[in-house]
Every structure is written in structure tokens, then in C-alpha cells.
C-alpha positions, 0 to 999 in steps of 0.5 A: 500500500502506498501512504498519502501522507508520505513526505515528499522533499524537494529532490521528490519533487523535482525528480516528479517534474521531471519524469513528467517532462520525460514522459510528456517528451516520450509521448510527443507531447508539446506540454506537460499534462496532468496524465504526465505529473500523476505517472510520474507521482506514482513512479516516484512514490512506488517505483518504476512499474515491472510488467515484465516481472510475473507471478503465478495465478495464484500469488496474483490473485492474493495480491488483488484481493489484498489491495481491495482490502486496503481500498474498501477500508479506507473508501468507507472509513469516514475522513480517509484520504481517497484512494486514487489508484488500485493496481496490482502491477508490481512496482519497485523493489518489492511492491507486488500491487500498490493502493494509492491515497491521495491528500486533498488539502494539506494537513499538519494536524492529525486526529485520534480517529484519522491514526485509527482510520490509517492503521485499519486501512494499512491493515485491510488487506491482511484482513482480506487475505484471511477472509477470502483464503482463510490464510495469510501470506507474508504480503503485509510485512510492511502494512504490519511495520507502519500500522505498529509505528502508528499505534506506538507512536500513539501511546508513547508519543501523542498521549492517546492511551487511556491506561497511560494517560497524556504522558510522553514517553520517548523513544530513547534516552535524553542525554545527561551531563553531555553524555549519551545514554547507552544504546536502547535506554529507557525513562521507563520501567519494565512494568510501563514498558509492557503496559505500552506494548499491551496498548499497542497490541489492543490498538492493533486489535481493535483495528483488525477487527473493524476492518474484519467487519468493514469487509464483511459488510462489503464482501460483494465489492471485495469480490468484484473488485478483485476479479475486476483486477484481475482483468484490468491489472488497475482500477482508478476511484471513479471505478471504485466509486461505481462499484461500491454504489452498484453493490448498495444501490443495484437492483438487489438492494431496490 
């Protein structure tokens, strides 16, 4: 999955224009369009696309309906940035399928609710895999890494933990006397160290089980979806959108 909230500094940005600039020259363009800035986003943000990198029927079709995980959750996770792009073309180093999220305005502040949001999404396709397989595969191990740091972010850094309460507990040690602390050192003792772990893990928990039942409500779209992925390889928001109103509004629902 591919966070909208990534940072993008100002060598991301001038690597954008120009993969743009180098697209638009390769399309025998005379300016750069938006088709252009959104292909270069993508290559910056994930990676160059590897067409010529082929999974067998199977690993494919897990990555499809990993990816609609992540895009159900997130669609109807209230206040969640929209998801841009599903696609299971592999990208970069390791990206097998990717859903993109797009920020709509720029942020600075973020909310107890939008952390839980993004930790359940990150977790969606996890949750999609077991659904559907009724087993897991170890396609989530960054989802898994990112949703962790969210939580623990959380309640040792924003004072979001109820047990813990509106305490910052840092990450290490600060320095005394100038000197520096040894390597892994806490302000804290062992018992608040697994309160924070306990925390963590009830966080986590509690947002598997949300995306557990964000997707069972919407199982239909998980499956069309997916099959559609495995047809077209991408699916842009509108088609998304359509699929999501058909589901709730079609004729079977009348």
C-alpha cells in the first residue's frame, strides 16, 4: 500500500517534474499534462512499474484481493484520504500491487480517529487475505511495520492511551551531563514498558477487527473488485466509486 501522507522533499519533487517532462517528451507531447505529473507521482512514490516481472495465478490473485482490502477500508472509513489508484502491477523493489491515497488539502494536524482510520486501512488487506483464503501470506510485512509505528507512536508519543494517560514517553534516552545514554535506554520501567506494548497490541486489535467487519459488510465489492483486477491489472476511484454504489444501490438492494 502506498501512504498519502508520505513526505515528499524537494529532490521528490523535482525528480516528479521531471519524469513528467520525460514522459510528456516520450509521448510527443508539446506540454506537460496532468496524465504526465500523476505517472510520474506514482513512479516516484512506488517505483518504476515491472510488467515484465510475473507471478503465478495464484500469488496474483492474493495480491488483488489484498489491495481491495486496503481500498474498501479506507473508501468507507469516514475522513480517509481517497484512494486514487488500485493496481496490482508490481512496482519497485518489492511492491507486488500498490493502493494509492491521495491528500486533498494539506494537513499538519492529525486526529485520534484519522491514526485509527490509517492503521485499519494499512491493515485491510491482511484482513482480506484471511477472509477470502482463510490464510495469510507474508504480503503485509510492511502494512504490519507502519500500522505498529502508528499505534506506538500513539501511546508513547501523542498521549492517546487511556491506561497511560497524556504522558510522553520517548523513544530513547535524553542525554545527561553531555553524555549519551547507552544504546536502547529507557525513562521507563519494565512494568510501563509492557503496559505500552499491551496498548499497542489492543490498538492493533481493535483495528483488525473493524476492518474484519468493514469487509464483511462489503464482501460483494471485495469480490468484484478483485476479479475486476484481475482483468484490468488497475482500477482508478471513479471505478471504485461505481462499484461500491452498484453493490448498495443495484437492483438487489431496490
Amino acid at each position: 500500500m502506498v501512504p498519502a501522507d508520505r513526505d515528499l522533499g524537494g529532490a521528490d519533487l523535482a525528480n516528479i517534474v521531471n519524469e513528467a517532462a520525460l514522459l510528456a517528451v516520450r509521448r510527443n507531447k508539446e506540454k506537460v499534462g496532468m496524465a504526465e505529473f500523476e505517472e510520474a507521482v506514482e513512479r516516484v512514490v512506488a517505483g518504476l512499474e515491472k510488467k515484465n516481472q510475473l507471478m503465478n495465478p495464484e500469488e496474483r490473485k492474493i495480491v488483488a484481493y489484498h489491495e481491495m482490502g486496503h481500498a474498501i477500508v479506507a473508501h468507507t472509513s469516514p475522513g480517509t484520504d481517497p484512494v486514487k489508484k488500485i493496481s496490482i502491477i508490481p512496482r519497485g523493489i518489492a511492491a507486488l500491487g500498490y493502493s494509492l491515497q491521495v491528500l486533498t488539502e494539506d494537513r499538519f494536524l492529525m486526529k485520534k480517529t484519522e491514526l485509527l482510520n490509517k492503521i485499519a486501512t494499512l491493515l485491510g488487506g491482511r484482513v482480506a487475505e484471511e477472509i477470502v483464503f482463510e490464510d495469510i501470506s507474508t504480503g503485509a510485512h510492511n502494512d504490519l511495520a507502519r500500522a505498529t509505528d502508528i499505534a506506538r507512536s500513539m501511546v508513547k508519543e501523542y498521549g492517546m492511551s487511556e491506561r497511560l494517560g497524556k504522558v510522553y514517553f520517548s523513544r530513547e534516552k535524553r542525554q545527561q551531563f553531555l553524555l549519551m545514554a547507552p544504546e536502547g535506554a529507557q525513562e521507563y520501567s519494565e512494568s510501563t514498558a509492557e503496559i505500552i506494548d499491551d496498548e499497542v497490541k489492543q490498538i492493533i486489535d481493535e483495528q483488525y477487527e473493524r476492518a474484519r467487519r468493514l469487509l464483511l459488510n462489503n464482501r460483494e465489492v471485495l469480490e468484484k473488485g478483485a476479479k475486476k483486477l484481475l482483468v484490468e491489472e488497475k482500477l482508478e476511484t471513479e471505478e471504485l466509486e461505481a462499484l461500491m454504489a452498484s453493490v448498495r444501490h443495484g437492483p438487489e438492494d431496490a
